[in-house]
C-alpha positions as CSV (number, residue, x, y, z in Angstrom):
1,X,83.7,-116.9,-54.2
2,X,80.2,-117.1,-52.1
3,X,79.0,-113.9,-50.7
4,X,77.8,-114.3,-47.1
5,X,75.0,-112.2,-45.5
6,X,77.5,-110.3,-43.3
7,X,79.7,-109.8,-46.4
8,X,76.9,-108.0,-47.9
9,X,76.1,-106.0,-44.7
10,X,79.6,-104.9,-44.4
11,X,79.5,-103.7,-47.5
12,X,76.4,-102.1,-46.7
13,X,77.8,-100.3,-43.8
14,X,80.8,-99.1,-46.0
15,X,79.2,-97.5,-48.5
16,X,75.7,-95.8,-46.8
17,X,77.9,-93.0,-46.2
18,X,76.9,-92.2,-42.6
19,X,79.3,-93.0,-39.8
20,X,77.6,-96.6,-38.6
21,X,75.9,-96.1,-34.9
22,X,76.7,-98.2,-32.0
23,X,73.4,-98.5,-31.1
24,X,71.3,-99.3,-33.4
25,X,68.2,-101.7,-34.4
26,X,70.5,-102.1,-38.0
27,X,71.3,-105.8,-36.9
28,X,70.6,-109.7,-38.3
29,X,67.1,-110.4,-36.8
30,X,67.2,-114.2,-37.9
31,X,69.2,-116.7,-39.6
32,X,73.0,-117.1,-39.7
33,X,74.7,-114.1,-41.0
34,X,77.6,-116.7,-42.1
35,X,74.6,-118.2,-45.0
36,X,76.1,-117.9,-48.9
37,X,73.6,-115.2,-50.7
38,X,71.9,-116.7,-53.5
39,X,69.8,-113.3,-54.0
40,X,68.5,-110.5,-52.0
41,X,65.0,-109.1,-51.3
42,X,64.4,-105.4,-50.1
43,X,61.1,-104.9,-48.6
44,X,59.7,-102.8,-46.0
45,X,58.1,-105.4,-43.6
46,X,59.1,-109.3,-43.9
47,X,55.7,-111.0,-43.5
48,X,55.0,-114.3,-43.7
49,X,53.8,-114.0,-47.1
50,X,56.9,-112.1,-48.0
51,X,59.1,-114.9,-46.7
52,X,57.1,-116.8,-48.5
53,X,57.6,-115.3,-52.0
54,X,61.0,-114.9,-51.6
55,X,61.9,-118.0,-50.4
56,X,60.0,-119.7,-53.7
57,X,62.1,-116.7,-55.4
58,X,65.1,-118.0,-54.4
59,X,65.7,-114.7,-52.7
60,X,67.3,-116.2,-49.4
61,X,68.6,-112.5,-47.4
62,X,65.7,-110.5,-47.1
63,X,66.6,-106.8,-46.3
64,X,63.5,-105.1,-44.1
65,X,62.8,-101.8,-42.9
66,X,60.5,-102.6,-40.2
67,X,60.8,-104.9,-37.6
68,X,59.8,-109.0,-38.4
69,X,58.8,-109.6,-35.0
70,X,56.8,-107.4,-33.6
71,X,59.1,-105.0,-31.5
72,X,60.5,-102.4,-32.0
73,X,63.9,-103.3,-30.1
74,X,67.2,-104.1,-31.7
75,X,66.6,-108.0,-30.1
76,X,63.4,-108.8,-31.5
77,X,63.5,-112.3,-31.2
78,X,63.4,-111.6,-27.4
79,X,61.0,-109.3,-27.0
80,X,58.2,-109.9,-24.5
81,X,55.5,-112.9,-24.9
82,X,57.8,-113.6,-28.2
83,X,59.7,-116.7,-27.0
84,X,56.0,-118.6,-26.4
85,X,53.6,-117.0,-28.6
86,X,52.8,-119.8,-31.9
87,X,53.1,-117.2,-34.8
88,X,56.4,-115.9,-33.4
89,X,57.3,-119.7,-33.6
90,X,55.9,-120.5,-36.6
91,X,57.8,-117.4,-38.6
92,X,60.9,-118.1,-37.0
93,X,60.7,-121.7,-38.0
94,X,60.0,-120.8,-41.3
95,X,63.3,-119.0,-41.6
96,X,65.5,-121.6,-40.2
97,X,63.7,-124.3,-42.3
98,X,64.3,-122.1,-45.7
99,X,67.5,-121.3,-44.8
100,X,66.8,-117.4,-44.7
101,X,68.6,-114.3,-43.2
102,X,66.6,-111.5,-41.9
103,X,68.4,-108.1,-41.5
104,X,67.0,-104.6,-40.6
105,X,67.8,-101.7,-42.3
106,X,66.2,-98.8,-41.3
107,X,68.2,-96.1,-39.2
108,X,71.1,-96.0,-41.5
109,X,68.8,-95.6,-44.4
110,X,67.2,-92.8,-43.2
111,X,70.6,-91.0,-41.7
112,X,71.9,-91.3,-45.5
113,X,71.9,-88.1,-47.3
114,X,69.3,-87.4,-48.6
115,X,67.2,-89.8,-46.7
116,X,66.9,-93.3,-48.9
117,X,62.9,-93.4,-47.9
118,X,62.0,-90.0,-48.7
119,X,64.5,-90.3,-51.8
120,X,62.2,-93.2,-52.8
121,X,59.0,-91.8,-51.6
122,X,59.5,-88.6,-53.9
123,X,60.5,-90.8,-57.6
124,X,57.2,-92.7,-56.8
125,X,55.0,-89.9,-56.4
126,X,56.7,-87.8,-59.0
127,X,57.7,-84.7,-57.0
128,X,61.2,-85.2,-57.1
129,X,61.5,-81.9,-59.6
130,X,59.3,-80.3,-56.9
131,X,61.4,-80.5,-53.9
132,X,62.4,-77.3,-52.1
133,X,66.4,-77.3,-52.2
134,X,67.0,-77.4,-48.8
135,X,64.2,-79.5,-47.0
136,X,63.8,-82.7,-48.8
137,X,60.3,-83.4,-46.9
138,X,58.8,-79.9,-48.5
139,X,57.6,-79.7,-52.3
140,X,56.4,-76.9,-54.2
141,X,53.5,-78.4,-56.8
142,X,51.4,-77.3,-59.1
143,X,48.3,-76.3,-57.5
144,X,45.6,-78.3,-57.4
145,X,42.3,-78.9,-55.1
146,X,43.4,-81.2,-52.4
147,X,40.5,-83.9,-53.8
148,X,42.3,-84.4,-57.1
149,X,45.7,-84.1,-55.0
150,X,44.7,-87.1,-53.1
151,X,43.3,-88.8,-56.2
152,X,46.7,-88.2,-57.7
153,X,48.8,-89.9,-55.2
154,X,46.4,-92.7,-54.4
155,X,46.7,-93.4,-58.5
156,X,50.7,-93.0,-57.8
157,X,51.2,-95.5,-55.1
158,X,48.2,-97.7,-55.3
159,X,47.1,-96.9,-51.8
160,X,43.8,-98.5,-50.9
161,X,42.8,-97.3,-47.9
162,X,43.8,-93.4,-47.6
163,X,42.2,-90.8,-45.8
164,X,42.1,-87.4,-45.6
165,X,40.9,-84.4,-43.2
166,X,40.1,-80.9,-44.7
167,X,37.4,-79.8,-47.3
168,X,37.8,-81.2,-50.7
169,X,37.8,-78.3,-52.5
170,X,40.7,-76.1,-50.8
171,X,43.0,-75.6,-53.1
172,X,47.2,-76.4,-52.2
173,X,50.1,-76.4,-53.2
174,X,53.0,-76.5,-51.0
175,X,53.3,-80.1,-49.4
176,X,55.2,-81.2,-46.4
177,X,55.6,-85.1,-46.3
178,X,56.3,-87.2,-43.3
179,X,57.0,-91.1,-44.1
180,X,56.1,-93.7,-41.2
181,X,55.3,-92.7,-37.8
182,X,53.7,-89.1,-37.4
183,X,53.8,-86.8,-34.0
184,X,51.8,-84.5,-32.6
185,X,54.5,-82.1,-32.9
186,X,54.6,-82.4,-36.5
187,X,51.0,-81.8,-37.0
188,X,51.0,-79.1,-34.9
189,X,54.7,-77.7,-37.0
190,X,52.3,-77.7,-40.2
191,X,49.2,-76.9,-39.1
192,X,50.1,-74.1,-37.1
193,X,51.5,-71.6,-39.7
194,X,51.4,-70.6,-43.2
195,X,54.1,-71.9,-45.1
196,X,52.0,-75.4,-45.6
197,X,48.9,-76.1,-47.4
198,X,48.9,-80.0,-47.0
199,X,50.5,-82.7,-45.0
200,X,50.9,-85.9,-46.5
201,X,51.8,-88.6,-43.9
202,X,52.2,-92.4,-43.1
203,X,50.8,-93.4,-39.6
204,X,49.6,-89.8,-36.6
205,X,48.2,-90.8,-34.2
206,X,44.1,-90.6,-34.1
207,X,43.3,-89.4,-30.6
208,X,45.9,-86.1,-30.7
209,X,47.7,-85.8,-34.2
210,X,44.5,-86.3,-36.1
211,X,41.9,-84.2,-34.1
212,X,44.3,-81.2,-34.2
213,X,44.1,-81.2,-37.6
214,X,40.9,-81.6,-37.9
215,X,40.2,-78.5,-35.0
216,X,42.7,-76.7,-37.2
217,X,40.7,-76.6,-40.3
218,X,37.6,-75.7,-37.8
219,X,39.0,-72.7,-36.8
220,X,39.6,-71.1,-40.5
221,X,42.9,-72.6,-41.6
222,X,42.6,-73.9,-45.3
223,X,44.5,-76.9,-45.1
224,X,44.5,-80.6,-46.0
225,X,46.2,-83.7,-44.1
226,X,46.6,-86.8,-46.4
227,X,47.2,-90.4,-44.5
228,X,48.6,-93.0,-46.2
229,X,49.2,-95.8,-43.7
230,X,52.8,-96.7,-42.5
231,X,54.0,-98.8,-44.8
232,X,52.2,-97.4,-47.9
233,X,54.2,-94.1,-46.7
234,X,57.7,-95.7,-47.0
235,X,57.8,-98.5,-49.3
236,X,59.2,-96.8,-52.4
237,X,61.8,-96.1,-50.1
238,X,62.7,-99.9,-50.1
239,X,62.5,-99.8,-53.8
240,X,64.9,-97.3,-54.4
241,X,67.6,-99.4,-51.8
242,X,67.0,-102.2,-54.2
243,X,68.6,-100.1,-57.1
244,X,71.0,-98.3,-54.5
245,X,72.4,-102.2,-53.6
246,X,73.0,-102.8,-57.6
247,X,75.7,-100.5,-57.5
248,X,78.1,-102.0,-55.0
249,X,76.4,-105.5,-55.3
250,X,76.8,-107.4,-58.0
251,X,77.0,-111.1,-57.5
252,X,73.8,-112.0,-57.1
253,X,70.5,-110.8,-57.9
254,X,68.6,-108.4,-56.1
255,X,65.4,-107.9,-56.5
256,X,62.4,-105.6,-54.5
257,X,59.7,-107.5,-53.2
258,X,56.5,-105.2,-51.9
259,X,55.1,-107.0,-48.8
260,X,51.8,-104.8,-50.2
261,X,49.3,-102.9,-47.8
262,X,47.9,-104.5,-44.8
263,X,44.1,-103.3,-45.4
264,X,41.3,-102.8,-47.5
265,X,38.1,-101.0,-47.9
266,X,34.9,-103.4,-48.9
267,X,33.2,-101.8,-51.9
């Protein structure tokens, strides 16, 4: 029998193990959900290239954790200055054409328990055996200087273009992580009091998030904050869906496909 897309989502939905939301940005974001499965991609942003690889990779239902087009609402497709802009088009197209299914999976993922990102995010960097029992996004490492900390996890998940705040030298060891998007309220949580040494986070903003570190570790606080971009912050997370899907899903392959990082530092 031929899977379908929705087939595979309803399984999805069935086995998460989170009561599914009613509303959510968890939804096809293009191609007919009704289109037999040959194999599935997990990824954390469906870029062109992406849709590309898979699509040569016979990969037809690409599973994303970020939006495809641009928006951040549950109808992409119609977000504004979508419907006329020529790269909007031209992706779209693409997807129709190659007879692909686009479907986001992001607030489920991070409702399951543990969180599927941070569950990924921790077997990639190797602190999984660090973890403090009751606060997945807090590890307790060996201590190191927060220079050959950052060397470590740059080495771990091949991150190109990190950057870091605090002197190089200061020595930590408790870690609070924070995949994706990072407040001001966070960075204020950990760089306020003691209990943290060094943040490690995907995307603060650089106007509030960032200066307050750096006014933190002005005023005497030896600290560290580590940024790893968004989607460097979160793509193991993708990786580990991947193996979580070949447990319920069988019939076809599955396979993780990095859309990679977006920048680079010249030399």
């Amino acid at each position: 029998m031929e899977l379908t897309a929705r087939q595979v989502i309803e399984r999805i939905q069935k086995h998460v193990g989170v009561p599914w939301r009613d509303s959510t940005v968890d939804t096809f974001k293009a191609g007919d959900p009704d289109t037999p499965v040959q194999g599935i991609a997990t990824t954390m942003v469906a870029t062109l290239d992406l849709l590309k690889r898979a699509a040569t990779a016979g990969k037809n239902l690409i599973i994303v954790h970020e939006p495809t087009f641009y928006s951040s609402i549950a109808d992409e497709a119609h977000a504004p200055g979508n419907q006329d802009d020529p790269l909007f088009q031209l992706k779209q197209s693409f997807i129709e054409k190659n007879d692909l299914v686009v479907w986001r999976f992001h607030d489920h993922w991070h409702a399951q328990k543990p969180d599927g990102i941070i569950r990924g995010m921790a077997i990639a960097l190797e602190w999984d055996n660090y973890q403090v029992r009751d606060n997945p996004r807090l590890y307790v490492l060996p201590k190191t200087s927060l220079e050959n900390l950052a060397r470590d996890i740059r080495s771990h998940l091949k991150v190109r273009t990190m950057r870091v705040v605090g002197d190089p030298q200061t020595m930590v060891s408790t870690a609070a992580f924070n995949p994706g998007s990072t407040s001001l309220g966070q960075m204020q949580r950990y760089f306020s009091g003691p209990d943290v040494d060094v943040f490690v986070c995907g995307e603060p903003r650089e106007w509030d998030a960032d200066e307050y570190a750096r006014d933190a570790i002005a005023s005497g606080k030896k600290k560290g904050l580590i940024i790893l971009g968004h989607d460097v912050s979160e793509e193991a997370g993708m990786q580990e869906c991947a193996k979580w899907l070949k447990t319920f899903i069988t019939e076809v392959p599955i396979e993780f496909m990095p859309a990679g990082e977006a920048f680079w530092t010249p030399k």
